[in-house]
VOKOLKOL-228724 format. One record per residue (C-alpha): z, y, x; residue number from 1; residue in three letters. Coordinates in steps of 0.1 Angstrom, whole numbers, plus 5000, padded with zeros to 4 digits. Each point is the difference from the previous one (the first is absolute). Layout:
! VOKOLKOL-228724
{zz: Z yy: Y xx: X nr: NUM rest: ALA} $
...
This chain:
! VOKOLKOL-228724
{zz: 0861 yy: 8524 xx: 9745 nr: 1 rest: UNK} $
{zz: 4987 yy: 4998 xx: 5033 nr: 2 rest: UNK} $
{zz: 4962 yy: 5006 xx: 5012 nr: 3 rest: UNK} $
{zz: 4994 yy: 4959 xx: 5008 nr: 4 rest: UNK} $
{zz: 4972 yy: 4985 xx: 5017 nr: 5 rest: UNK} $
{zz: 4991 yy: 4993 xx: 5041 nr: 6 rest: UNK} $
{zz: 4980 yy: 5032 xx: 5016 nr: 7 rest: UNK} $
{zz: 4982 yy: 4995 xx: 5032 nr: 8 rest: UNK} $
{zz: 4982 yy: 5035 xx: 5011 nr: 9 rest: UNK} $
{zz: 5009 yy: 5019 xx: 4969 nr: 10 rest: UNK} $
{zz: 4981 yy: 4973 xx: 4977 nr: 11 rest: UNK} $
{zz: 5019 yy: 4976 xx: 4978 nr: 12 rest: UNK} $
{zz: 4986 yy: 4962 xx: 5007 nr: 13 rest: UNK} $
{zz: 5020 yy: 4981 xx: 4968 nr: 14 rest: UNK} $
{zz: 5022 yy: 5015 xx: 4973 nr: 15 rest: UNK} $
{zz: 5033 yy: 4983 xx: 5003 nr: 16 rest: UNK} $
{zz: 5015 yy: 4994 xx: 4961 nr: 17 rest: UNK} $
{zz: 5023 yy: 5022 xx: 4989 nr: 18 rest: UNK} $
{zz: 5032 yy: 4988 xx: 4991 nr: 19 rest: UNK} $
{zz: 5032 yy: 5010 xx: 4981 nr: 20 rest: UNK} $
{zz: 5037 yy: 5007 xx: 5010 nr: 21 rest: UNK} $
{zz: 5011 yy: 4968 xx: 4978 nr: 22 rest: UNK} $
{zz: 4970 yy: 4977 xx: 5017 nr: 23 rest: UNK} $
{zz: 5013 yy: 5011 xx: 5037 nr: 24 rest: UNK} $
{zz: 5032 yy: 4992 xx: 4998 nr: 25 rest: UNK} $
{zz: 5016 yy: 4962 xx: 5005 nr: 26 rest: UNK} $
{zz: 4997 yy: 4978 xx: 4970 nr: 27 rest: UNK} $
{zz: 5039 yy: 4996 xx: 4995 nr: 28 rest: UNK} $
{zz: 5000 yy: 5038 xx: 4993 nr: 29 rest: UNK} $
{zz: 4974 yy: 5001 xx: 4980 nr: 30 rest: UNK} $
{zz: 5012 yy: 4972 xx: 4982 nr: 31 rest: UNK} $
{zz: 5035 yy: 5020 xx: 4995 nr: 32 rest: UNK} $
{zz: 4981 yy: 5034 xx: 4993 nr: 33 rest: UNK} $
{zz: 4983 yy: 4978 xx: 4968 nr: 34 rest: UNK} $
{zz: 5030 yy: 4988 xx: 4992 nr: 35 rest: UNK} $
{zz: 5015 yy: 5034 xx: 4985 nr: 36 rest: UNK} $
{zz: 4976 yy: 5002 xx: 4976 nr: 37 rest: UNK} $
{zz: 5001 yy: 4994 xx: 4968 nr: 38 rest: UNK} $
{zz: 4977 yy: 4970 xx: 4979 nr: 39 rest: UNK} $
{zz: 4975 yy: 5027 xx: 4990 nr: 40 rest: UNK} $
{zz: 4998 yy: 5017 xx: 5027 nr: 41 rest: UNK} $
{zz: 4997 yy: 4969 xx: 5022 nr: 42 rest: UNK} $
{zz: 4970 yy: 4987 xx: 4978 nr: 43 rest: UNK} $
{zz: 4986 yy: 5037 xx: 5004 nr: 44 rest: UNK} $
{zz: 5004 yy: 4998 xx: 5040 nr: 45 rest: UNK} $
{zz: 4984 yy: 4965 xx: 4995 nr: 46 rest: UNK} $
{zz: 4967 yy: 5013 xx: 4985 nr: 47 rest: UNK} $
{zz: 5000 yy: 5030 xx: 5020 nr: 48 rest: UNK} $
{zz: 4987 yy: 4984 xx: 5034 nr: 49 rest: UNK} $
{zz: 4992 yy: 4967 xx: 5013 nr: 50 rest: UNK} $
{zz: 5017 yy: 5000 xx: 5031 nr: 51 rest: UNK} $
{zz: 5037 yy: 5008 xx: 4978 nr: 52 rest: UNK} $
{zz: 4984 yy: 4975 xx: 4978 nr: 53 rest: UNK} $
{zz: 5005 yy: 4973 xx: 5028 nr: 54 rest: UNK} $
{zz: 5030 yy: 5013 xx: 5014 nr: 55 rest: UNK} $
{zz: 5015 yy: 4998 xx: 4963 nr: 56 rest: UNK} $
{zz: 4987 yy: 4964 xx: 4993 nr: 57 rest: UNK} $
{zz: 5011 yy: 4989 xx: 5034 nr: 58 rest: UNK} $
{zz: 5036 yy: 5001 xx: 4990 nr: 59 rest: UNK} $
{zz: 5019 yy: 4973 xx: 4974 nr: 60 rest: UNK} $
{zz: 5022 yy: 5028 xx: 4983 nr: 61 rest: UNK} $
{zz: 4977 yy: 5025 xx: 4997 nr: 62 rest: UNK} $
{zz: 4973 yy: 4977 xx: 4988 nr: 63 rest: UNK} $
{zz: 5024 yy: 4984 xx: 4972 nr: 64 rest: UNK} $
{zz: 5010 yy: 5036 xx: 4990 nr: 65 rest: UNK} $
{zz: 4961 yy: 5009 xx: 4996 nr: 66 rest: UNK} $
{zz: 4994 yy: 4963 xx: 4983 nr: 67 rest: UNK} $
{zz: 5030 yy: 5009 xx: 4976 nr: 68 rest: UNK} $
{zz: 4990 yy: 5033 xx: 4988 nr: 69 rest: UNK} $
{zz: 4965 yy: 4986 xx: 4993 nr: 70 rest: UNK} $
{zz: 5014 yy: 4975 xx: 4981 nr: 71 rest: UNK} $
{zz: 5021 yy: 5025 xx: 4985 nr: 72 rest: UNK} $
{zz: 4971 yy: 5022 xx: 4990 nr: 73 rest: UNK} $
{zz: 4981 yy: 4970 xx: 4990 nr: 74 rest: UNK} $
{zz: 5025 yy: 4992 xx: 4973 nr: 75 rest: UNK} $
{zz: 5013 yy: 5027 xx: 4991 nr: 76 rest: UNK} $
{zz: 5039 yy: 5001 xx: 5006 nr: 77 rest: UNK} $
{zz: 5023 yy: 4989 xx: 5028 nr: 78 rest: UNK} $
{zz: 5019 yy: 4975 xx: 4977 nr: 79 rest: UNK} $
{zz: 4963 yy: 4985 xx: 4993 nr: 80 rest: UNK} $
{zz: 4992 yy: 4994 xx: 5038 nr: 81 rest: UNK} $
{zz: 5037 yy: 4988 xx: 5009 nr: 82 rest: UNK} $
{zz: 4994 yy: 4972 xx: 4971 nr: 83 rest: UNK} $
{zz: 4970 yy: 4994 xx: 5014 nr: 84 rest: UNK} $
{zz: 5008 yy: 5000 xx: 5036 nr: 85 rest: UNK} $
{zz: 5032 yy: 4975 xx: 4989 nr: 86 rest: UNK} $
{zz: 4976 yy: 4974 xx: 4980 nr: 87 rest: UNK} $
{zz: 4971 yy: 5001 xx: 5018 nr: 88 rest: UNK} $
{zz: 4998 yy: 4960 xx: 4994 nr: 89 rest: UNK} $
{zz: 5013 yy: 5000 xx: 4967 nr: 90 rest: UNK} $
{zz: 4972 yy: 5020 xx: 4990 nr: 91 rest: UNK} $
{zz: 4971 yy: 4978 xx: 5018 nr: 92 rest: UNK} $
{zz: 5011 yy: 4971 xx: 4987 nr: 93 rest: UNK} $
{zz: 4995 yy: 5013 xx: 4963 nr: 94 rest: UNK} $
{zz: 4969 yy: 5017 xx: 5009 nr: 95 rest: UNK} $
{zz: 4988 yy: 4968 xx: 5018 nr: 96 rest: UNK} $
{zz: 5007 yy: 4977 xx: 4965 nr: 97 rest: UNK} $
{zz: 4976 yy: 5025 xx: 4983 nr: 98 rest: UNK} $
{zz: 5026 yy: 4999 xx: 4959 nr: 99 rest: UNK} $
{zz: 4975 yy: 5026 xx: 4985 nr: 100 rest: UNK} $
{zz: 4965 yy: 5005 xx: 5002 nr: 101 rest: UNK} $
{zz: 4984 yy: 5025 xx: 5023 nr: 102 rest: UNK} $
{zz: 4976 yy: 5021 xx: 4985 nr: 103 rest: UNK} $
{zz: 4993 yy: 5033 xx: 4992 nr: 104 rest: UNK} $
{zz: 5013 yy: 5023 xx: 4975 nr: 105 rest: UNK} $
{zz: 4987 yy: 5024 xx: 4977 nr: 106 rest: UNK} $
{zz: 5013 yy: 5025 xx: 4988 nr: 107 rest: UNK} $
{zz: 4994 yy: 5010 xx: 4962 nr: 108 rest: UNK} $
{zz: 5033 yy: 5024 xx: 4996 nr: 109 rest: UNK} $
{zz: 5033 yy: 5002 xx: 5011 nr: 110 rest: UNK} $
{zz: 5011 yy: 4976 xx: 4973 nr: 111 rest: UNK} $
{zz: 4976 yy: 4968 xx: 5001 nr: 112 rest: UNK} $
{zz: 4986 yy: 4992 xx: 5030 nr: 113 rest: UNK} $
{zz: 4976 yy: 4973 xx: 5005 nr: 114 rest: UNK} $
{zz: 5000 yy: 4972 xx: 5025 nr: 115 rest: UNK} $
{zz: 4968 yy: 4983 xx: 5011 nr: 116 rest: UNK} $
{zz: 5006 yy: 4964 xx: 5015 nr: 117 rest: UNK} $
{zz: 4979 yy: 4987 xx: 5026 nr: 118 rest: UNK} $
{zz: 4996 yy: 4968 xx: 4977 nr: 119 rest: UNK} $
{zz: 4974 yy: 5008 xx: 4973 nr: 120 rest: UNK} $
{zz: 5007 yy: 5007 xx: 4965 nr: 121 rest: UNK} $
{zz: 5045 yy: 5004 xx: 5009 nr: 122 rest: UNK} $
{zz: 5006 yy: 5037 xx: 4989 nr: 123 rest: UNK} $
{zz: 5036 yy: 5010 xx: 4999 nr: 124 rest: UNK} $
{zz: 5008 yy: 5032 xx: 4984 nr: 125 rest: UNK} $
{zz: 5033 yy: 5012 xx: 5011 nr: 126 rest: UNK} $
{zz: 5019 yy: 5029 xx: 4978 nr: 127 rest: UNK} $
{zz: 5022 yy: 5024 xx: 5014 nr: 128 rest: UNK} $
{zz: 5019 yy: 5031 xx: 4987 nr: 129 rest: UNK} $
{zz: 5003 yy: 5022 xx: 5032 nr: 130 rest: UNK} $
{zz: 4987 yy: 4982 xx: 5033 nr: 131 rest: UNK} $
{zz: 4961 yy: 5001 xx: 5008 nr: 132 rest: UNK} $
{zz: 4997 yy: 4964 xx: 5018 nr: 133 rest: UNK} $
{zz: 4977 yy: 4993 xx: 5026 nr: 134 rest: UNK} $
């Protein structure tokens, strides 16, 4: 943009950062600028420097909008993250009461799957016609 930095007699003393039209302006306008966008290209803007990074996360709405399209992409579909958003307890409480064993899974084929307990010698071999579980 502009040649930045302080000169006294013709040599620079300190290089002054350089900064971008969305960084100089007030926060409110850059707030409303990021507020156009879309969730994808808000997340993109997010990653792209630090300074929009901070000027994103500093407001509520635009932070839930980035938080929601995470969560979004996290599970895979908007109906999946609305459920999830909705339940959050719900679903904390039956994790928190722990009804099937955690453990991992091995996979042998997309019809039998086998689930290794963390208690020795429990194997449960689950049987399914289409769905890989994991």
């Amino acid at each position: 943009m502009f040649d930045t930095g302080i000169f006294v007699f013709g040599s620079k003393i300190f290089e002054v950062p350089r900064r971008d039209a969305i960084s100089c302006l007030p926060l409110e306008v850059s707030w409303r600028i990021f507020s156009y966008l879309d969730k994808a290209s808000l997340r993109n803007a997010c990653h792209a420097s630090k300074t929009w990074k901070k000027i994103i996360t500093v407001n509520k709405k635009l932070r839930t909008r980035i938080n929601q399209f995470e969560l979004v992409f996290k599970l895979g579909s908007e109906k999946m993250a609305n459920f999830h958003r909705r339940n959050k307890r719900l679903l904390k409480k039956l994790t928190a009461k722990n009804y099937l064993p955690v453990g991992k899974t091995v996979v042998e084929s997309t019809t039998k799957t086998v689930s290794k307990s963390k208690r020795g010698g429990e194997d449960l071999v689950l049987c399914t016609k289409r769905f890989k579980l994991f």
